[in-house]
gemmi code that builds the backbone of each chain (N, CA, C; Angstrom):
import gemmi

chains = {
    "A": [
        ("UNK", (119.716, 86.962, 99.535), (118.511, 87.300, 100.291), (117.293, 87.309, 99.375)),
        ("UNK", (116.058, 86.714, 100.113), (115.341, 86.637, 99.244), (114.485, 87.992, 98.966)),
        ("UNK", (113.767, 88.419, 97.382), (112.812, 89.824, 97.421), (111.220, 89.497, 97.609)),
        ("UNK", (111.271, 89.971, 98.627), (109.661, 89.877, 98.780), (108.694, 91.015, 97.936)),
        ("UNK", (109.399, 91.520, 97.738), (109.044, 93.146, 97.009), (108.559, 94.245, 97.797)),
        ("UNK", (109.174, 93.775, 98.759), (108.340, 94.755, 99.852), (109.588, 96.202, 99.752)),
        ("UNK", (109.607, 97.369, 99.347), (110.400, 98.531, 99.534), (110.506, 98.814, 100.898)),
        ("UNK", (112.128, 99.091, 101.676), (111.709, 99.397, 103.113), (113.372, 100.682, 103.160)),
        ("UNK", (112.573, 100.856, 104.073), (113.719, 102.648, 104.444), (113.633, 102.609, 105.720)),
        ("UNK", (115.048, 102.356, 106.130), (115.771, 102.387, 107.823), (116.262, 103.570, 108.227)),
        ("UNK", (115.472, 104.350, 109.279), (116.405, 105.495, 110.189), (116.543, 104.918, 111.454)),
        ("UNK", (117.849, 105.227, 111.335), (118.837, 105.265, 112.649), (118.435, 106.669, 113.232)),
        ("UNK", (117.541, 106.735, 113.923), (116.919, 107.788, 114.587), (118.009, 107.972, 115.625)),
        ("UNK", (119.183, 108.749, 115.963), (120.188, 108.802, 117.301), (119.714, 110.014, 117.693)),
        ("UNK", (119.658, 110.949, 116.705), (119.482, 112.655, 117.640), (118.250, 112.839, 118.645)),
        ("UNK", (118.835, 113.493, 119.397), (117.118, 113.903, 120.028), (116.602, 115.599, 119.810)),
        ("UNK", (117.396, 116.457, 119.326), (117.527, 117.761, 119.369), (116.194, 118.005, 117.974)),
        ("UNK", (115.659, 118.743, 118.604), (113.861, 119.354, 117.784), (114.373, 119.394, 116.355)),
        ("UNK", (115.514, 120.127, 115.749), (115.954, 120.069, 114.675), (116.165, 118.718, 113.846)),
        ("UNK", (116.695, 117.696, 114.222), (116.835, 116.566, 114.164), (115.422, 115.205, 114.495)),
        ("UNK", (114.964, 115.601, 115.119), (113.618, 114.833, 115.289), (112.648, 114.898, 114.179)),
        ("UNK", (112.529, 116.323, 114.006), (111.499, 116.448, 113.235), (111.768, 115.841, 111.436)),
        ("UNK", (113.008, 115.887, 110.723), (113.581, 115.415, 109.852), (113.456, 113.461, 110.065)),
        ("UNK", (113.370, 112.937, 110.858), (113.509, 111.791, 111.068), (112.210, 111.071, 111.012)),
        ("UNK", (111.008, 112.632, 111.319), (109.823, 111.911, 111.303), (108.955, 112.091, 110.300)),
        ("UNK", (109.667, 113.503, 109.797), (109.109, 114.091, 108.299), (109.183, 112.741, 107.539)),
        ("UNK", (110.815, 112.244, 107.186), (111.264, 111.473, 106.570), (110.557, 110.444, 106.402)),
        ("UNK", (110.135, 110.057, 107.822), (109.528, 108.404, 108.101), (108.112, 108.130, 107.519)),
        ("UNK", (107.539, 109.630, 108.033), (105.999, 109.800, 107.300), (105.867, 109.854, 105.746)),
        ("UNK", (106.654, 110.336, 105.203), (106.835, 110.356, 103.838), (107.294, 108.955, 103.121)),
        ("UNK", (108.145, 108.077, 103.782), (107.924, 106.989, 103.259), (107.197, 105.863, 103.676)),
        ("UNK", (106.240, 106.124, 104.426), (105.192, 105.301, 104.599), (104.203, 105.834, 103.158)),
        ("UNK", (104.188, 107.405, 103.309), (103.235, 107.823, 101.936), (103.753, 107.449, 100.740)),
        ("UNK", (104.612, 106.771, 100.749), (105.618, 106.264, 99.596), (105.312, 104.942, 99.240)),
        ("UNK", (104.586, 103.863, 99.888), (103.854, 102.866, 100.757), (105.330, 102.018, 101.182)),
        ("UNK", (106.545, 102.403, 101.473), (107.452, 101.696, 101.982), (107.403, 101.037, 103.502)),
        ("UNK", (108.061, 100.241, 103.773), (108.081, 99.587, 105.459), (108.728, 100.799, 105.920)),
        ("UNK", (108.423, 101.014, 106.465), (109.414, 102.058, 107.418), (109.994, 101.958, 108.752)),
        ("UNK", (111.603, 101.620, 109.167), (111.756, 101.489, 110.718), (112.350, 102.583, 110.880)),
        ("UNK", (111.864, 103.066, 112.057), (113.115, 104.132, 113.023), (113.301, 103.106, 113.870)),
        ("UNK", (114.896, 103.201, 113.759), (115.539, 102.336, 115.208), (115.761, 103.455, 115.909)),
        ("UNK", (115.225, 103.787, 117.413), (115.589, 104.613, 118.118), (116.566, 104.527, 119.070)),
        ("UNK", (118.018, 105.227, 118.913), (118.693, 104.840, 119.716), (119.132, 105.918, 120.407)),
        ("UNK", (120.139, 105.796, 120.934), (120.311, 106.831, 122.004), (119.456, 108.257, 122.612)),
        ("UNK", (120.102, 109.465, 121.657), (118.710, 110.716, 122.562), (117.817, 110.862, 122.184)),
        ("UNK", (117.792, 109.952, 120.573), (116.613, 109.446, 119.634), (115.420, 108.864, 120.587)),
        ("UNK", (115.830, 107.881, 121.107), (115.049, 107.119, 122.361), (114.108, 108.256, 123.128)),
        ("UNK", (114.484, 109.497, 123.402), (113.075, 109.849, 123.616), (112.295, 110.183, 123.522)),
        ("UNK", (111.861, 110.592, 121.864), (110.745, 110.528, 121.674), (109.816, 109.280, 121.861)),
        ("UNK", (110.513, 107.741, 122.223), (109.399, 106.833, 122.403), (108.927, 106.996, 123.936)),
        ("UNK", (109.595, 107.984, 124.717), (109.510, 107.648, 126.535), (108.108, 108.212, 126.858)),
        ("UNK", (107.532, 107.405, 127.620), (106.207, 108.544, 127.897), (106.472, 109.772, 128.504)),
        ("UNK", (105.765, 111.024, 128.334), (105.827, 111.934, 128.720), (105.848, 111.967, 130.479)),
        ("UNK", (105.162, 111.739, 130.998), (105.229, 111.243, 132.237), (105.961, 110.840, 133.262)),
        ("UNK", (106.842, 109.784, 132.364), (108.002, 109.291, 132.942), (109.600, 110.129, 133.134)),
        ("UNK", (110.041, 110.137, 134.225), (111.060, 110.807, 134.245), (112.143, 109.721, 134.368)),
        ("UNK", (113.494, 109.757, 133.968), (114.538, 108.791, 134.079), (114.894, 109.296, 135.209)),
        ("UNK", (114.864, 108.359, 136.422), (115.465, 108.341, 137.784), (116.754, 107.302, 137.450)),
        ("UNK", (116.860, 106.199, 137.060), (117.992, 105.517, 137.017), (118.405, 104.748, 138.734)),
        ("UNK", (119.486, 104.592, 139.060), (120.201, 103.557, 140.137), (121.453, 104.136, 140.181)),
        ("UNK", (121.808, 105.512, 139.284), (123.240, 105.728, 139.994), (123.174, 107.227, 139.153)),
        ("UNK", (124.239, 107.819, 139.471), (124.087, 109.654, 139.147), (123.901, 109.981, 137.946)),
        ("UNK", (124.812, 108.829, 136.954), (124.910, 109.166, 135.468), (123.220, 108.488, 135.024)),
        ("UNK", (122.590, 108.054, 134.942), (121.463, 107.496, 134.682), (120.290, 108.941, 135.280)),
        ("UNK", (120.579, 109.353, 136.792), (120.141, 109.847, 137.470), (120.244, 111.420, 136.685)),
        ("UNK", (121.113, 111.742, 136.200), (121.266, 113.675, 135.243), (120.744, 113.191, 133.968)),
        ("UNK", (120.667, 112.041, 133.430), (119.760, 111.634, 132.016), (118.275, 112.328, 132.296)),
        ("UNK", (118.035, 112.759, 133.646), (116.695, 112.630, 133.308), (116.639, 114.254, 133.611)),
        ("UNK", (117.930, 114.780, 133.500), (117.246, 116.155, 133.424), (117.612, 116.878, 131.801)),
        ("UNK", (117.705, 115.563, 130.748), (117.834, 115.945, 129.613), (116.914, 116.639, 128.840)),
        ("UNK", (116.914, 117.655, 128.649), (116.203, 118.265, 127.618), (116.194, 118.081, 126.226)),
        ("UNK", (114.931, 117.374, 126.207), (114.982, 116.614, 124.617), (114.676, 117.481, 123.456)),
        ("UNK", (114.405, 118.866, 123.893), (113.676, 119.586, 122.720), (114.532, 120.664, 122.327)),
        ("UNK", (115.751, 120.567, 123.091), (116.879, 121.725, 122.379), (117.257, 121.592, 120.700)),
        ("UNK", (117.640, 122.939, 120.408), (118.150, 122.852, 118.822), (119.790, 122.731, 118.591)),
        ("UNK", (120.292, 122.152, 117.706), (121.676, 121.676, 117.818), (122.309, 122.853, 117.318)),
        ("UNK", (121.377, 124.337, 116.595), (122.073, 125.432, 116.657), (121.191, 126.667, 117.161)),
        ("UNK", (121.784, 127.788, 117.331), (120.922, 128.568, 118.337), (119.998, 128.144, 119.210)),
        ("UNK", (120.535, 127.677, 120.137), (119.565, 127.149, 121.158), (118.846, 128.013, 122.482)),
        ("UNK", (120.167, 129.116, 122.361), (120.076, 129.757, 123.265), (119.300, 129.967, 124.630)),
        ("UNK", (120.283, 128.687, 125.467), (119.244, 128.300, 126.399), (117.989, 127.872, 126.868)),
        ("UNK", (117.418, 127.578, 125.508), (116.158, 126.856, 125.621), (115.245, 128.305, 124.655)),
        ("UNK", (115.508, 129.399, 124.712), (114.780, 130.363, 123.866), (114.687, 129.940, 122.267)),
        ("UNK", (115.849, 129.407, 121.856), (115.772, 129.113, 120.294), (114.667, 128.158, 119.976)),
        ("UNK", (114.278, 127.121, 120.899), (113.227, 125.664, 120.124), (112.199, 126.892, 120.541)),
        ("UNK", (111.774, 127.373, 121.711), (110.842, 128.566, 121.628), (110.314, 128.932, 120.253)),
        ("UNK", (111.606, 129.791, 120.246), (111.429, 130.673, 118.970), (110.935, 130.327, 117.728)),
        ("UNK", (111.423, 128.409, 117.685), (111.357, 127.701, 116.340), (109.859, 127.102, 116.339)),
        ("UNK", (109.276, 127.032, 117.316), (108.131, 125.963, 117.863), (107.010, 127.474, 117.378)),
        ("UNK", (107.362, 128.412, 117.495), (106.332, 129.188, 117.512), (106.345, 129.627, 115.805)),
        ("UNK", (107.221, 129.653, 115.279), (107.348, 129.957, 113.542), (107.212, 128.814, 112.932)),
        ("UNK", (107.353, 127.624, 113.330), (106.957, 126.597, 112.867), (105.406, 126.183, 112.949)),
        ("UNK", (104.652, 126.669, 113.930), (103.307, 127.014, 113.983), (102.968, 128.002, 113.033)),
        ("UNK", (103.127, 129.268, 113.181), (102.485, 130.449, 112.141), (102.848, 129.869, 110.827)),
        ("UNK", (103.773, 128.904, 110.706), (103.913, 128.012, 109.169), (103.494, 126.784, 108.968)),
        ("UNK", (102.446, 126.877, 110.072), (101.362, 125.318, 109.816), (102.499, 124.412, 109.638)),
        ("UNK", (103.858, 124.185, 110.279), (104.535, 123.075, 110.022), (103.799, 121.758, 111.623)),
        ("UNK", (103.571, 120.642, 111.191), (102.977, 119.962, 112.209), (104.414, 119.556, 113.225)),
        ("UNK", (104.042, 119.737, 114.755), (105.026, 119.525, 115.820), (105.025, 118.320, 116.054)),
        ("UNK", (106.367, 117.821, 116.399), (106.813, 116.834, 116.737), (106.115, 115.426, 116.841)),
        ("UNK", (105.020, 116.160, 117.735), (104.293, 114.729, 118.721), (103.214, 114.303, 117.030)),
        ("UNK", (102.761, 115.817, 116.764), (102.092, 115.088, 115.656), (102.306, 114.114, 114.565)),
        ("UNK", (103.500, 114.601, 114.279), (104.407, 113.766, 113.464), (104.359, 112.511, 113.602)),
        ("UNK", (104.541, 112.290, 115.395), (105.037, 110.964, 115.478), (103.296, 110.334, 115.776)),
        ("UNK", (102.321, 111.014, 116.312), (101.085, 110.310, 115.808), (101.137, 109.523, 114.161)),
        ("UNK", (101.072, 110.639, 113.676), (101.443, 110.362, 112.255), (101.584, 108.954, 111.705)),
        ("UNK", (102.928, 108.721, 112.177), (103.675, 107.620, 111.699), (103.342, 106.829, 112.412)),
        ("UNK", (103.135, 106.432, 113.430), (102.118, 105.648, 114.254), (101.065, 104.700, 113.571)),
        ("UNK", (99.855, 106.072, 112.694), (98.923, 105.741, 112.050), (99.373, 104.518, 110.734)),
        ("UNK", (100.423, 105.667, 110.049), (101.315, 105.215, 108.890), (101.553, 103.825, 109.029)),
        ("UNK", (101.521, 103.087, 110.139), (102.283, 102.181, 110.811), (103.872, 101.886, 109.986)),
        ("UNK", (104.694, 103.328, 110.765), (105.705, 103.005, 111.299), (106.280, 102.273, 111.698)),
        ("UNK", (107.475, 101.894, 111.957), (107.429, 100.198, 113.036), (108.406, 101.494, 113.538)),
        ("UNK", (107.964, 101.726, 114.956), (109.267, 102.568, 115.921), (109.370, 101.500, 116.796)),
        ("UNK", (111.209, 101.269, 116.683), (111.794, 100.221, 117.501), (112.808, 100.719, 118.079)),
        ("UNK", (112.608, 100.335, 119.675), (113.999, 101.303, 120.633), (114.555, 99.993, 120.257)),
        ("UNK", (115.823, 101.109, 120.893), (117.125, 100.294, 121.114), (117.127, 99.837, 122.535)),
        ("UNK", (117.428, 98.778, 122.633), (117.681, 97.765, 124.094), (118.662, 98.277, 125.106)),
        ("UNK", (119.759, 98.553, 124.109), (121.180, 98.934, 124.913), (121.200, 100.493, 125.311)),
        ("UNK", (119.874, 101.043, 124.666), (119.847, 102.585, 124.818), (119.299, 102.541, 126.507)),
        ("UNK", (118.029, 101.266, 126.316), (117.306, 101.702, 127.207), (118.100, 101.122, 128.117)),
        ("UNK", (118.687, 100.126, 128.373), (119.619, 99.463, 129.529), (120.410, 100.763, 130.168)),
        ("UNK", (121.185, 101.717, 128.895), (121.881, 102.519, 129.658), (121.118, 103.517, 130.432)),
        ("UNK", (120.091, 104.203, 130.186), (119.242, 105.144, 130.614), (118.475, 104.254, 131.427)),
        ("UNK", (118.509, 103.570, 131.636), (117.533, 103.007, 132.811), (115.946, 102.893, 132.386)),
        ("UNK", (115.400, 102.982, 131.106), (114.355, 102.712, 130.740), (113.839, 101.533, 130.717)),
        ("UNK", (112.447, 100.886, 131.433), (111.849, 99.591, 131.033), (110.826, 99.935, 129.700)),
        ("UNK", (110.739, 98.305, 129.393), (109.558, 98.507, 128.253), (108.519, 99.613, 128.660)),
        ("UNK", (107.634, 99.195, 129.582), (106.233, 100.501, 130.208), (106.909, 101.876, 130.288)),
        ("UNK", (108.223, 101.855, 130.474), (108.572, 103.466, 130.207), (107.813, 103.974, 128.854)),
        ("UNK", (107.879, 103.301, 127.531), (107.612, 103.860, 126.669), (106.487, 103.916, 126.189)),
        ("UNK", (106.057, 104.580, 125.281), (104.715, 104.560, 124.457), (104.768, 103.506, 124.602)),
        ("UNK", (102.878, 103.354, 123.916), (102.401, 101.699, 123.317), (102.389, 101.944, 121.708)),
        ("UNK", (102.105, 100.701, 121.346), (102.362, 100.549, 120.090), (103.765, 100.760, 119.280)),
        ("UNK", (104.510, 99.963, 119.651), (106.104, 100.833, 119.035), (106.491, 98.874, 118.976)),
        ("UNK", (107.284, 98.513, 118.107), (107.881, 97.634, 118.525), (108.861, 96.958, 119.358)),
        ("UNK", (108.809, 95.531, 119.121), (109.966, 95.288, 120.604), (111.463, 95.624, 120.609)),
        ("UNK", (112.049, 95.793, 121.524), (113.410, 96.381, 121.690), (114.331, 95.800, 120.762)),
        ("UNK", (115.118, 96.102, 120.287), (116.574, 95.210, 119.560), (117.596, 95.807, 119.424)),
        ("UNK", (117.853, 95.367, 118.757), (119.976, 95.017, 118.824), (120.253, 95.426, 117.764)),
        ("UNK", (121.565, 95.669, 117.733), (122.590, 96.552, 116.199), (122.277, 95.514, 115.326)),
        ("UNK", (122.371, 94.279, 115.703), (121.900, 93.178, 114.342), (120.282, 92.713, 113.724)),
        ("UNK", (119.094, 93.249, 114.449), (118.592, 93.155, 114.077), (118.291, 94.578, 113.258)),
        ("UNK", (118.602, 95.761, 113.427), (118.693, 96.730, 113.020), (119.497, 96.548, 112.278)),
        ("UNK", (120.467, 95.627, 111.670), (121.387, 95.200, 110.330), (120.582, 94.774, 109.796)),
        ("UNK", (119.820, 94.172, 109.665), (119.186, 93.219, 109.396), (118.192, 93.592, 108.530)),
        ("UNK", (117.465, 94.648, 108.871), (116.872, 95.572, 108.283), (117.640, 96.570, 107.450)),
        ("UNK", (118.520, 97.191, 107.671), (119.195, 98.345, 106.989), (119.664, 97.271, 105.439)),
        ("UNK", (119.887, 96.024, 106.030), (120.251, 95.427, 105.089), (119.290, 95.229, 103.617)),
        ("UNK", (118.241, 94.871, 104.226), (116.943, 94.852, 103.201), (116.590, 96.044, 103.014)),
        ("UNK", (117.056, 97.327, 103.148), (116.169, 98.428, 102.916), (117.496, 99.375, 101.764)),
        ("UNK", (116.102, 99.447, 100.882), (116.773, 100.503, 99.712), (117.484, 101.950, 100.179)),
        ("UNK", (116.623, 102.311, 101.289), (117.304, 103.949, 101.719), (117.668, 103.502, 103.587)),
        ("UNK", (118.993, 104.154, 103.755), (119.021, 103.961, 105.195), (119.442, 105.114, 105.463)),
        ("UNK", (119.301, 105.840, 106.516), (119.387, 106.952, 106.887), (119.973, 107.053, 108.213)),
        ("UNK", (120.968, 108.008, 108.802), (121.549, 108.236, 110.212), (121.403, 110.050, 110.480)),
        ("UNK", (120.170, 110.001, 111.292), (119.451, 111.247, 111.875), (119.941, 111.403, 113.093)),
    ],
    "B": [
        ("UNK", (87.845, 117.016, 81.542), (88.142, 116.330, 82.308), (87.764, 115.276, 83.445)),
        ("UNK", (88.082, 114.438, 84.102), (87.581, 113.482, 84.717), (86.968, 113.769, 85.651)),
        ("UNK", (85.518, 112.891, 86.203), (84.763, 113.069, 87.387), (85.610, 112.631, 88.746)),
        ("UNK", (85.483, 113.562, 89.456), (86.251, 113.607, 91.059), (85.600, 112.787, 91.358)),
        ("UNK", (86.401, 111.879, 92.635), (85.643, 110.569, 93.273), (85.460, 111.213, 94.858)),
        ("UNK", (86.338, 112.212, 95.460), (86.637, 112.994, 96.304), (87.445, 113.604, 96.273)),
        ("UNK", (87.511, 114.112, 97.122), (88.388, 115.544, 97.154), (89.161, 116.218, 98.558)),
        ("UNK", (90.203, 116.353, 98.560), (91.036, 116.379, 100.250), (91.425, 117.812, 99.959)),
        ("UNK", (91.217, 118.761, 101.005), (91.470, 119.626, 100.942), (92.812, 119.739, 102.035)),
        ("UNK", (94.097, 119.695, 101.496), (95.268, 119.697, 102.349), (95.653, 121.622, 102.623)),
        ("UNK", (94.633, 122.530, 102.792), (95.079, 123.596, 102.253), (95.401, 124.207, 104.308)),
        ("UNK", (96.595, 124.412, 104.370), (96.831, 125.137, 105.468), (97.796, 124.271, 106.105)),
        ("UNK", (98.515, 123.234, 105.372), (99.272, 122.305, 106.249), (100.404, 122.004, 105.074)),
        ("UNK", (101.796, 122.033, 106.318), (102.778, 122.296, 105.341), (103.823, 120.880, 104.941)),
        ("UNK", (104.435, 120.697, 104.936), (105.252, 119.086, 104.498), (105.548, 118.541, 105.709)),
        ("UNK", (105.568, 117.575, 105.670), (105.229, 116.906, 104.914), (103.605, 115.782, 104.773)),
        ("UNK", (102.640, 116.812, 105.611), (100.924, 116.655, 105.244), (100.765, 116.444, 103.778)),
        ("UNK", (100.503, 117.219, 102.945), (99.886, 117.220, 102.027), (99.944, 115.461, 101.013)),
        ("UNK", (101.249, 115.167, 101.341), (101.533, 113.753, 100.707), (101.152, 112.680, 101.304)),
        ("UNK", (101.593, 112.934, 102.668), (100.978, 111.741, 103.921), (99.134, 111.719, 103.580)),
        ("UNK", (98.718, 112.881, 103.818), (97.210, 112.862, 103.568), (96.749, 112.308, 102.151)),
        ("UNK", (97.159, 112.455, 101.549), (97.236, 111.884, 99.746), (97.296, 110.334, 99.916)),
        ("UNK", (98.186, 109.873, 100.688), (98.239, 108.815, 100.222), (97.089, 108.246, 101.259)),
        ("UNK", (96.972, 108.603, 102.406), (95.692, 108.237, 103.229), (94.140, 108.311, 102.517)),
        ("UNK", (94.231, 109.328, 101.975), (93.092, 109.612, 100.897), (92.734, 108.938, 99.757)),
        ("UNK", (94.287, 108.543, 99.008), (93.703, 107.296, 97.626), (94.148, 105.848, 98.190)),
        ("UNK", (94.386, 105.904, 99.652), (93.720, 104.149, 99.917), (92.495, 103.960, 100.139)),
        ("UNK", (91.696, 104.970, 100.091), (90.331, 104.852, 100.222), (89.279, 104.590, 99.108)),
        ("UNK", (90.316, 104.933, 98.040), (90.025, 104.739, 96.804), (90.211, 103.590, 95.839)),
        ("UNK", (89.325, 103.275, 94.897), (89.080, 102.143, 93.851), (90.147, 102.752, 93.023)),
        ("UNK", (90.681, 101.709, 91.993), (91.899, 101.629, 90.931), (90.448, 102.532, 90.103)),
        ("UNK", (91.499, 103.374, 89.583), (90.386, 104.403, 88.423), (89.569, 105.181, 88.815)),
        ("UNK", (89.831, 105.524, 90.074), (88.758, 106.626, 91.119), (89.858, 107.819, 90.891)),
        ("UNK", (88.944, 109.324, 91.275), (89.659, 109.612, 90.658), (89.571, 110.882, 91.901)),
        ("UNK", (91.522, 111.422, 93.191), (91.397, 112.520, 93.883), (91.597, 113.406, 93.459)),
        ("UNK", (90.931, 114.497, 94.042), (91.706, 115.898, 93.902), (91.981, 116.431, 94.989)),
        ("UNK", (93.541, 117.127, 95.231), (94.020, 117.463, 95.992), (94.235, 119.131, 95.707)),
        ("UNK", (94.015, 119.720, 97.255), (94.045, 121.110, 97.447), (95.239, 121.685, 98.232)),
        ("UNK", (95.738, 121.911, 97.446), (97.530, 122.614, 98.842), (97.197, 123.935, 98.656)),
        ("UNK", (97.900, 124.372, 99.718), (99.007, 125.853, 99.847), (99.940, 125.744, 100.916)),
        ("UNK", (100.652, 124.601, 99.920), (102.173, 124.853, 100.237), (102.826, 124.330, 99.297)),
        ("UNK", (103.409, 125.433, 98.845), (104.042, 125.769, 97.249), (105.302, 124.370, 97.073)),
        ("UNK", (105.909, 123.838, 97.974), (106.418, 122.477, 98.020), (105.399, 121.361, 97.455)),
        ("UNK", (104.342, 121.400, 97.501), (103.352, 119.993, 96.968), (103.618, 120.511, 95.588)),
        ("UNK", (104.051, 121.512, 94.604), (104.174, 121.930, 92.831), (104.851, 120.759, 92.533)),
        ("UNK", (106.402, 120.338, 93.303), (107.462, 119.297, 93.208), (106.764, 118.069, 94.165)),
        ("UNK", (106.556, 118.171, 95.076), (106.403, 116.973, 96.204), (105.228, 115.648, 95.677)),
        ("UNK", (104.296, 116.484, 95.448), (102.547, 115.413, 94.574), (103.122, 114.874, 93.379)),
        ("UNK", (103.790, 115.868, 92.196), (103.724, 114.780, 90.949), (105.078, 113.866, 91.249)),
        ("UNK", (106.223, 114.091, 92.021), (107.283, 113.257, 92.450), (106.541, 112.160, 93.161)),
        ("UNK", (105.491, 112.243, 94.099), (104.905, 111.099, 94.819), (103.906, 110.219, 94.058)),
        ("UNK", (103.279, 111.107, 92.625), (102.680, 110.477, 92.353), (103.253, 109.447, 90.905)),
        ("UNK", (104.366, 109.934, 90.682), (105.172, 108.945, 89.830), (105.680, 108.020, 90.547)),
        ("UNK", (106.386, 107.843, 91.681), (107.120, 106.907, 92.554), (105.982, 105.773, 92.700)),
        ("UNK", (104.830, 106.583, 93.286), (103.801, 105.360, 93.312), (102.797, 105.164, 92.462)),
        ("UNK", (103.271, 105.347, 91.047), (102.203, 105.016, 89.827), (100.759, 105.037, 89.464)),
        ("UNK", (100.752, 105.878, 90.699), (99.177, 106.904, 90.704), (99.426, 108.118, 89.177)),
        ("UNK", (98.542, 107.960, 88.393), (98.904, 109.295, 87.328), (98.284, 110.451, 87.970)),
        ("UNK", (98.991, 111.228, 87.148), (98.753, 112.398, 87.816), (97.968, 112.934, 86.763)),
        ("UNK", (96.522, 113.249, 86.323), (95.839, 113.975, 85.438), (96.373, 115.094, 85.042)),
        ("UNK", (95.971, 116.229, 85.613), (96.133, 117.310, 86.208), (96.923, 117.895, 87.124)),
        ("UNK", (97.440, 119.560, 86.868), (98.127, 120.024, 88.211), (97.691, 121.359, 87.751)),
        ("UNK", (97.612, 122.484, 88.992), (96.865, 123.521, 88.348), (97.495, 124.316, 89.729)),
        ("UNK", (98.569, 125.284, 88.846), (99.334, 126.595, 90.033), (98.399, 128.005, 89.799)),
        ("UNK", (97.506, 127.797, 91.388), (96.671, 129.072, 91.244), (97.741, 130.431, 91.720)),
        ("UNK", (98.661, 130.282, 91.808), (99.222, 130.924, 92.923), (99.652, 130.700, 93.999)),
        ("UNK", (98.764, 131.077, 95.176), (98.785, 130.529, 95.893), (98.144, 129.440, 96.940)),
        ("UNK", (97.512, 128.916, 95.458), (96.440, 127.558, 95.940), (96.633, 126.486, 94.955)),
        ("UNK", (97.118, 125.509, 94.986), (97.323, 124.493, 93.769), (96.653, 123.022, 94.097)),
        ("UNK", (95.987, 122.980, 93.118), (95.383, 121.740, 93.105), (95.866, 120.850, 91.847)),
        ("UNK", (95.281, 119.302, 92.309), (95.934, 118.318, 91.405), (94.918, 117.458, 91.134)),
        ("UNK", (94.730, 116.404, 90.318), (93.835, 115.510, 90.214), (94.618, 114.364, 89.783)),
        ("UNK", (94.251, 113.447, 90.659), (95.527, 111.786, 90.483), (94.333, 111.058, 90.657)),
        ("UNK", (94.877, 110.378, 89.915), (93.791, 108.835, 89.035), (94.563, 107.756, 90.034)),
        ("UNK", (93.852, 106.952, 90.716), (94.768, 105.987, 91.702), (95.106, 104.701, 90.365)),
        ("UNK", (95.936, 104.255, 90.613), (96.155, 103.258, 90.234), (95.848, 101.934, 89.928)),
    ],
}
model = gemmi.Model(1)
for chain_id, residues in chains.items():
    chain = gemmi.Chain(chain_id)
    for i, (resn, *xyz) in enumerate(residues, 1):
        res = gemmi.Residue()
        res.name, res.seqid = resn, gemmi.SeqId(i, " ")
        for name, pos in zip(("N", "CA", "C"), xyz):
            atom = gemmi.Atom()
            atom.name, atom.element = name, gemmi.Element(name[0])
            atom.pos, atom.b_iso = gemmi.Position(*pos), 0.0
            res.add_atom(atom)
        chain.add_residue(res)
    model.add_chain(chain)
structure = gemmi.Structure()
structure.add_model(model)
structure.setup_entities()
């Protein structure tokens, strides 16, 4: 393969849980400040941080149809019914830590390349206009090889 | 010591700001210009001179007030 010299760092962005998001975007922002390429492939509950807020997953059949009463902002420990990201969202403020969405402004700016996954969105019933703008186009485990391949750090968040 | 070219005050914002803003701050900058950066968050002591070796910005200066630390990096 040829070196362009370009440094690049691949997350496999899969989690969607606040704990897990925010590490994926810390990460991503930091190696853009690193001046690396940076992709998040967003795949599965990863996928929604690219969905617009707006949009709810209705889907064409039941399992597509309870996707959309996923709660993307739970914590993968103490969650306690939705009180724990509470709890974390509000100490993570009094600690000037920046939330989520900012983050992913952030990396945005950084230019990020955030790229869903195709097969994520096929299963969830997402079209392209479901998601933000500015994100790149959908792909596949091989073009996401493809990349992990050229990239010095790869990461699974 | 060296004349500041500007100066980012990252003070109230916690990681990973202070580096993201750094590096937003010395692309604005000429090779031999010279930032200074303002934290309080005791993570930029390790996080700035680690970022600023990786990306061959020198780092002049680093200065632990406590709980206010500033740095001065010469861009590259």
């Amino acid at each position: 393969m040829e070196d362009d010299g370009v440094e690049r760092m691949t997350i496999v962005a899969w989690s969607g849980e606040l704990d897990k998001v925010w590490p994926q975007y810390i990460l991503a922002t930091t190696g853009a400040a690193y001046g690396m390429e940076v992709t998040l492939f967003c795949t599965f509950w990863g996928l929604f941080t690219l969905k617009r807020p707006e949009v709810k997953v209705t889907g064409d059949n039941w399992m597509t149809k309870m996707l959309g009463t996923v709660n993307n902002e739970r914590l993968s420990h103490l969650n306690f019914g939705g009180a724990g990201p509470k709890m974390m969202k509000s100490i993570a403020k009094r600690h000037k830590v920046a939330p989520p969405s900012e983050l992913i402004e952030t990396a945005r700016e950084l230019g990020v390349k955030l790229a869903p996954c195709q097969m994520t969105m096929d299963l969830m019933g997402l079209k392209r206009e479901d998601l933000i703008d500015g994100i790149e186009e959908p792909l596949g485990a091989a073009a996401a090889m493809s990349n992990m391949q050229r990239s010095k750090i790869n990461l699974f968040i | 010591m060296p004349d500041v070219t500007q100066t980012l005050d990252a003070s109230g914002l916690a990681c990973p700001m202070p580096v993201v803003r750094t590096r937003q701050a010395i692309d604005q900058l000429a090779s031999g210009e010279v930032l200074e950066v303002i934290s309080t968050d005791r993570g930029s002591l390790q996080d700035i001179p680690a970022w600023a070796q990786s990306t061959g910005n020198r780092l002049v200066e680093q200065n632990d007030g406590g709980d206010r630390f500033t740095f001065l990096i010469e861009k590259a």
